[in-house]
C-alpha positions as CSV (number, residue, x, y, z in Angstrom):
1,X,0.0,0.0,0.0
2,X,1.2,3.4,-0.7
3,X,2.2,5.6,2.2
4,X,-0.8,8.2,3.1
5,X,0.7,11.9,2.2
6,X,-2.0,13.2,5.1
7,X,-2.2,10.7,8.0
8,X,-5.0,10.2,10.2
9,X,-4.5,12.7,13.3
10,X,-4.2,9.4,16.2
11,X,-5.3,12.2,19.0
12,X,-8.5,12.9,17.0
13,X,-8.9,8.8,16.2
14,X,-12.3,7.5,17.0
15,X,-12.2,3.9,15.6
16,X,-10.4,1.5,12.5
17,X,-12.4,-1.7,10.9
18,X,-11.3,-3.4,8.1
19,X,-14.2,-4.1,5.6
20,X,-13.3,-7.2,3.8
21,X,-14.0,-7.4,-0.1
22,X,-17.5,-8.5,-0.8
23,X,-19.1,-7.8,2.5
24,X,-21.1,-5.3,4.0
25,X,-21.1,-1.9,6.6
26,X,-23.6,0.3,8.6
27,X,-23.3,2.6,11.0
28,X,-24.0,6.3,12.4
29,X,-21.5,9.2,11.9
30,X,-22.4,12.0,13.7
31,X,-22.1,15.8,12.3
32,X,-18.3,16.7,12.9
33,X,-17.2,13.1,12.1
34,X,-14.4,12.2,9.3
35,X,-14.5,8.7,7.6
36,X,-11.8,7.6,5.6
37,X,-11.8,5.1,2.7
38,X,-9.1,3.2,1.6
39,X,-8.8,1.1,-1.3
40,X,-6.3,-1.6,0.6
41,X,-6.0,-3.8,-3.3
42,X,-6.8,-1.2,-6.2
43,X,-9.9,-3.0,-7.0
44,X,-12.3,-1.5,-4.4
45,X,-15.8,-0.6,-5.3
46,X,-17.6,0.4,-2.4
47,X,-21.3,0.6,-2.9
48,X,-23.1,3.7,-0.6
49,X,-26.1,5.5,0.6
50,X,-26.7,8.3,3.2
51,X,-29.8,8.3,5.4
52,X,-30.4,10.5,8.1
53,X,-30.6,9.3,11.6
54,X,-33.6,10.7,12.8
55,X,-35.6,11.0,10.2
56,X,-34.6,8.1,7.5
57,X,-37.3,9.5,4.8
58,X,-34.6,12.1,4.3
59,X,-31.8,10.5,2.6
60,X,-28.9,11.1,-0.2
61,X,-30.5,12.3,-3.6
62,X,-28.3,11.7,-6.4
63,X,-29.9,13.9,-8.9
64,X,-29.8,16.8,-6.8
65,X,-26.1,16.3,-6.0
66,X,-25.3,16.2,-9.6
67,X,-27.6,19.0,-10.9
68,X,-26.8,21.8,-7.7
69,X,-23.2,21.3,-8.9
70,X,-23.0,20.6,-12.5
71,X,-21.3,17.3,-12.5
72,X,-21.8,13.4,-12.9
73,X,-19.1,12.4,-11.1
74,X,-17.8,13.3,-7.5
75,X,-14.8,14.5,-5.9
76,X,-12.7,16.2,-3.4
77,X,-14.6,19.6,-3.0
78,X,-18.2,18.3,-3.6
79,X,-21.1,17.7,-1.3
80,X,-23.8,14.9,-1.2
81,X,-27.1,16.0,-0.8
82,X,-30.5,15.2,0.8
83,X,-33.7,15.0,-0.5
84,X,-34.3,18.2,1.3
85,X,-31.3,20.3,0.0
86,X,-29.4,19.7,3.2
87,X,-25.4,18.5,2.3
88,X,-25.3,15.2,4.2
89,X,-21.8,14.8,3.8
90,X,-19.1,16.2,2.1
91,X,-15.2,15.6,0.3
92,X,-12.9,17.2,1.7
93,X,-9.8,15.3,0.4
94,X,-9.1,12.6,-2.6
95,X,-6.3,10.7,-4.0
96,X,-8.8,9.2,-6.6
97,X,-10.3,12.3,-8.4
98,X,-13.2,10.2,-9.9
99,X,-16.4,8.2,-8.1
100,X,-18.7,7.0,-9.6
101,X,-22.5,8.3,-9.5
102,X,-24.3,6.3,-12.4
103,X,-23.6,2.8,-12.5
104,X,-26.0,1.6,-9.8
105,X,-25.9,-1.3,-8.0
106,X,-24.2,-4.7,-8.9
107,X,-27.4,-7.7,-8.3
108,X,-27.3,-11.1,-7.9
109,X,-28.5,-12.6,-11.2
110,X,-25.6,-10.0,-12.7
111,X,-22.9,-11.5,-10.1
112,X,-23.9,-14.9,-11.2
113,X,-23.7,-14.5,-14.6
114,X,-20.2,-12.8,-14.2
115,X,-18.8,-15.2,-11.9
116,X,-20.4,-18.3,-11.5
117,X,-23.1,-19.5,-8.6
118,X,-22.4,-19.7,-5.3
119,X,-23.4,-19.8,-1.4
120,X,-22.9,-19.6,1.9
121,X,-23.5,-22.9,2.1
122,X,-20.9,-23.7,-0.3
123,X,-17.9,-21.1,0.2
124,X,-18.9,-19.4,4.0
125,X,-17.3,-16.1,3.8
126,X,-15.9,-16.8,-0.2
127,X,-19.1,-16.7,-1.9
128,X,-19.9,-14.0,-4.5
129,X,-22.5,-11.3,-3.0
130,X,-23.8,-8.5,-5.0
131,X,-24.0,-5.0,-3.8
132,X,-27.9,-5.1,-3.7
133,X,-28.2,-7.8,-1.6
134,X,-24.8,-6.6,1.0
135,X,-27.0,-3.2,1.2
136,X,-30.3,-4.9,2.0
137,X,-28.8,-6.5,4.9
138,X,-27.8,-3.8,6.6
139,X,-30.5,-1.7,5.6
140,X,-33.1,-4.3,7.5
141,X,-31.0,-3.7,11.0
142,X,-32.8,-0.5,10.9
143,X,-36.9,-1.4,9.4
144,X,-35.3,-0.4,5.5
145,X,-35.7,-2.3,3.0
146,X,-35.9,-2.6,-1.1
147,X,-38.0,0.7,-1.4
148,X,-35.3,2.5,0.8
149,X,-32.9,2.3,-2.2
150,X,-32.2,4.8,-4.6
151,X,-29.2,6.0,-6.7
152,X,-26.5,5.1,-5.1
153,X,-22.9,6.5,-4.9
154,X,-19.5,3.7,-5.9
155,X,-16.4,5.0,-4.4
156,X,-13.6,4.3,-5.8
157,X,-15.2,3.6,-9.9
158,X,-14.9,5.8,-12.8
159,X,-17.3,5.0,-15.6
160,X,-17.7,7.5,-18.1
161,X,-19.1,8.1,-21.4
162,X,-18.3,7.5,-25.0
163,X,-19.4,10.0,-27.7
164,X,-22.7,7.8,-28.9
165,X,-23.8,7.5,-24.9
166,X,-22.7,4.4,-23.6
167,X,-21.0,3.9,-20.0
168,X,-17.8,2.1,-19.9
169,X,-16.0,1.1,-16.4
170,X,-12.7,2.0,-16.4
171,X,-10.3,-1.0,-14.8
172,X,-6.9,1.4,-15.2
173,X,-8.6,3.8,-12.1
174,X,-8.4,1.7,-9.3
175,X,-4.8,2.4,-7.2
176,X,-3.7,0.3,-4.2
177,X,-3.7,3.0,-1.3
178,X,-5.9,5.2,-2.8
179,X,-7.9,7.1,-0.1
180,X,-10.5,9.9,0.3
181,X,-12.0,11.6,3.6
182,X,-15.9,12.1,4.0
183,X,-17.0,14.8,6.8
184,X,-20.3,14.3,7.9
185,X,-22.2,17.7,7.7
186,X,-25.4,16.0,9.8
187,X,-26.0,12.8,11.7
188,X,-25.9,10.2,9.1
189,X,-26.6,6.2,8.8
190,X,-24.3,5.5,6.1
191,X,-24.8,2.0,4.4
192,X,-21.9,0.0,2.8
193,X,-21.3,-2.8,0.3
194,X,-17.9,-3.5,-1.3
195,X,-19.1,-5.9,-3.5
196,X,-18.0,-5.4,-7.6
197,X,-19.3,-2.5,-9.8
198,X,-21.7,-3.7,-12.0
199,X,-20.2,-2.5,-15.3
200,X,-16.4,-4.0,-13.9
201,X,-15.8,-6.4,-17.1
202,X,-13.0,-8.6,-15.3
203,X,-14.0,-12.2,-15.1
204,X,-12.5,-12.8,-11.4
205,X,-14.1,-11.7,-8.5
206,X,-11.6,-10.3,-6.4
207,X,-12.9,-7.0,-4.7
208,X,-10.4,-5.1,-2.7
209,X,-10.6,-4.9,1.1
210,X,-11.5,-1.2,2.1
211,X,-10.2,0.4,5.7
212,X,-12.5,2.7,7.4
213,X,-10.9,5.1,10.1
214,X,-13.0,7.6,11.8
215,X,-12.5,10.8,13.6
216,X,-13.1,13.9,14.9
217,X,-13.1,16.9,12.6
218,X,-15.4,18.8,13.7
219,X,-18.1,20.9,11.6
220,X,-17.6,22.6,8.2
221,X,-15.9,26.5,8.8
222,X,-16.9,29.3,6.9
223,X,-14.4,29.0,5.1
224,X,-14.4,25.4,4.1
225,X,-13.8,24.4,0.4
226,X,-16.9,23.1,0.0
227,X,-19.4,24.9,1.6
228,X,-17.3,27.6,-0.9
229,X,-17.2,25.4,-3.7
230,X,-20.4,27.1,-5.4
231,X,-23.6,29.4,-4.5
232,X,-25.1,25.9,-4.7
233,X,-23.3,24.3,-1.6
234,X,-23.4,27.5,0.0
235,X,-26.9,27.4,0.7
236,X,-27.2,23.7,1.2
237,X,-24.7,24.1,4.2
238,X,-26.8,26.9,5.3
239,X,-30.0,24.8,5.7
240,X,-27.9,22.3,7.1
241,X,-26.9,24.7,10.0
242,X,-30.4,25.3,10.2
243,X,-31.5,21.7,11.3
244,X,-28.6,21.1,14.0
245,X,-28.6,24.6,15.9
C-alpha cells in the first residue's frame, strides 16, 4: 500500500475496521465526524447511501447532488445531498479524483452471470455477493428495506461516457492506497457494500478490502472548500446549519 501523504490525526482517532472485499457496513456518523476510505488492493468498489438518523425518509438524492453542482461524477470539494437540500456529507480530500455516481448497484443474477453460482452454504465467507443484496442487509437492522434504495454513490469507480452514450467502467482507475475523507455535515446512517461495480468487465471476482478510520473533525468552517465550492453548496450548508442549531 502506498504511504498516506496526510495521515489520520491518532489524537482525534475515533475507531479503524477493516471491511473485507464483498461484504457489507452500517453505521452512524455523527455531524463533525471524518470517515476515511481506503482502497487496501486497487480493485475497491464500495457501494453507498446516506440516510439521516432521525428522520430516515430524508436520505442522499443523487440527482440533486449532480444538478446543484453541474457534475456526474464526485470528488474532493463536492457535497452529497439530501432530498431536502441539506449536504449530508461532504469531500474534503481525494487521492482518486473520480467516483462513480451512475452505474448503480451490482445484483445477484448479474454476479452470477459474471462469476459463477455460489453460497454460503458452499464457500462461507468466499461466496460471490452482490451490492444489492450486501445493502439490503444492513439496511433491514434498521426497518429499510428494497423501497429504501435509490441512486447510489460507488467509491472508488470511474465510468464515463463514450461519444454515442454508452458507459464504460474504467479498470486502469483503481490504485492500491488510494484514499478519500468524507465529513459528515449532519447525523448520518451511512450503508456500505464492497461488492463489484456492475459495469467492472474482469472475469474474477476479487474485490479489494477497504479500511474505514474515523474521527473527529469537527463541523464545516466558513471557510471550508466546499461549503465555498459554489452558491449551490453554500446554501445547502446553510439549511444544514439550520437543522442542527
Amino acid at each position: 500500500m502506498t504511504q498516506s501523504v496526510n495521515p489520520v490525526p491518532p489524537e482525534t482517532l475515533l475507531w479503524e475496521e477493516l471491511l473485507p472485499g464483498g461484504c457489507h457496513w452500517s453505521g452512524t456518523l455523527r455531524r463533525g465526524t471524518a470517515l476515511r476510505l481506503t482502497d487496501t488492493g486497487g480493485r475497491a468498489n464500495l457501494a453507498a447511501l446516506f440516510y439521516r438518523v432521525d428522520e430516515k425518509l430524508e436520505r442522499y438524492n443523487m440527482p440533486d447532488t449532480l444538478k446543484a453542482q453541474h457534475t456526474a461524477m464526485l470528488t474532493q470539494g463536492h457535497a452529497l445531498y439530501s432530498d431536502m437540500g441539506r449536504v449530508m456529507c461532504s469531500i474534503t480530500a481525494d487521492l482518486c479524483g473520480w467516483h462513480d455516481t451512475l452505474g448503480g448497484l451490482s445484483t445477484d443474477a448479474g454476479i452470477q452471470a459474471r462469476y459463477g453460482n455460489t453460497s454460503y452454504q458452499t464457500h462461507r465467507n468466499a461466496m460471490h455477493r452482490s451490492a444489492e443484496d450486501g445493502l439490503l442487509i444492513e439496511l433491514g437492522k434498521y426497518g429499510l428495506g428494497r423501497k429504501d434504495l435509490v441512486p447510489n454513490v460507488n467509491w472508488f469507480s470511474k465510468v464515463a461516457a463514450d461519444a454515442d452514450g454508452r458507459l464504460h467502467f474504467d479498470t486502469a482507475h483503481g490504485r492500491a492506497g488510494a484514499w478519500l475523507d468524507l465529513r459528515f455535515d449532519m447525523d448520518v446512517l451511512a450503508v456500505f457494500s464492497a461488492a463489484p461495480h456492475p459495469l467492472d468487465p474482469r472475469p474474477d471476482y476479487a474485490p479489494s478490502d477497504i479500511n474505514l478510520s474515523a474521527w473527529r473533525c469537527g463541523p464545516a468552517a466558513a471557510g471550508d472548500v466546499c461549503r465555498n465550492a459554489c452558491a449551490e453548496n453554500q446554501r445547502g450548508f446553510y439549511r444544514t446549519d439550520l437543522l442542527v442549531r
